[in-house]
N, C-alpha and C positions, 0 to 999 in steps of 0.2 A: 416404421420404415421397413422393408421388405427388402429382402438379400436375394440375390442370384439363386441357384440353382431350387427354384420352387417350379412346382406345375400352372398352369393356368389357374385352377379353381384355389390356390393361395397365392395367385397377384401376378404372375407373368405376365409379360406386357409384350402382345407380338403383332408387325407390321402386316399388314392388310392391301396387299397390292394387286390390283385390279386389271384386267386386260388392255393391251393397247386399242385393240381393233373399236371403231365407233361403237356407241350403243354396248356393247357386252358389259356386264356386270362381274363376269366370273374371276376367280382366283388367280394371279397370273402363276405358272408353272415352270417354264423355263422361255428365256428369250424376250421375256416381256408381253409374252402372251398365253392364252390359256389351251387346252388339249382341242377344243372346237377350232379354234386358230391355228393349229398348227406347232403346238408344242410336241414334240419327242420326247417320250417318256422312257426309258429303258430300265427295267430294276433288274437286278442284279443277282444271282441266285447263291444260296450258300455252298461254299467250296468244298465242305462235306462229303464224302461220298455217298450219294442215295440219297440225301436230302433235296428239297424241293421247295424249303422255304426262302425269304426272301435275304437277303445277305443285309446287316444291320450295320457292322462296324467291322472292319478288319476282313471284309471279305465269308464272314461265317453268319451265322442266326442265331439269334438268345439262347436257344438249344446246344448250340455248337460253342458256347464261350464269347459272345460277344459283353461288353461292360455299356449299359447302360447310365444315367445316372438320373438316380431316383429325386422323390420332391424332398427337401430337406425340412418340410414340417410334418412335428411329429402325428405318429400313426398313420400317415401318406404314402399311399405305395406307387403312386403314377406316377408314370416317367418328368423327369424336369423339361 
């Protein structure tokens, strides 16, 4: 039986939601449809100064102190 905080390649289990528009295949991204369709995407940059990477958690980037959390099997370094 498999515990929360794992990556995919040790057993996460994650929902797969598809576009609304007819015919599309793709990922939905926000709204229920995908970036072809008319999702907005806005990411977010780190609060950093001079930094230019993308903001993770709390406004900053892994560089700047953000806490990610990792896979909880051992010797696994990818994000959960």
């Amino acid at each position: 039986v498999q515990q929360g905080g794992v990556c995919k390649r040790h057993g996460a289990k994650t929902k797969l939601l598809l576009c609304s528009s007819a015919g599309c295949t793709n990922q939905v991204v926000k709204g229920g449809v995908c970036v072809k369709h008319g999702a907005k995407v806005y990411k977010k940059k780190c609060s950093s100064e001079g930094c230019t990477n993308q903001a993770v958690k709390g406004g900053v980037c892994m560089r700047h102190g953000a806490k990610v959390k990792l896979c909880s099997s051992e010797g696994c370094t990818n994000q959960a």
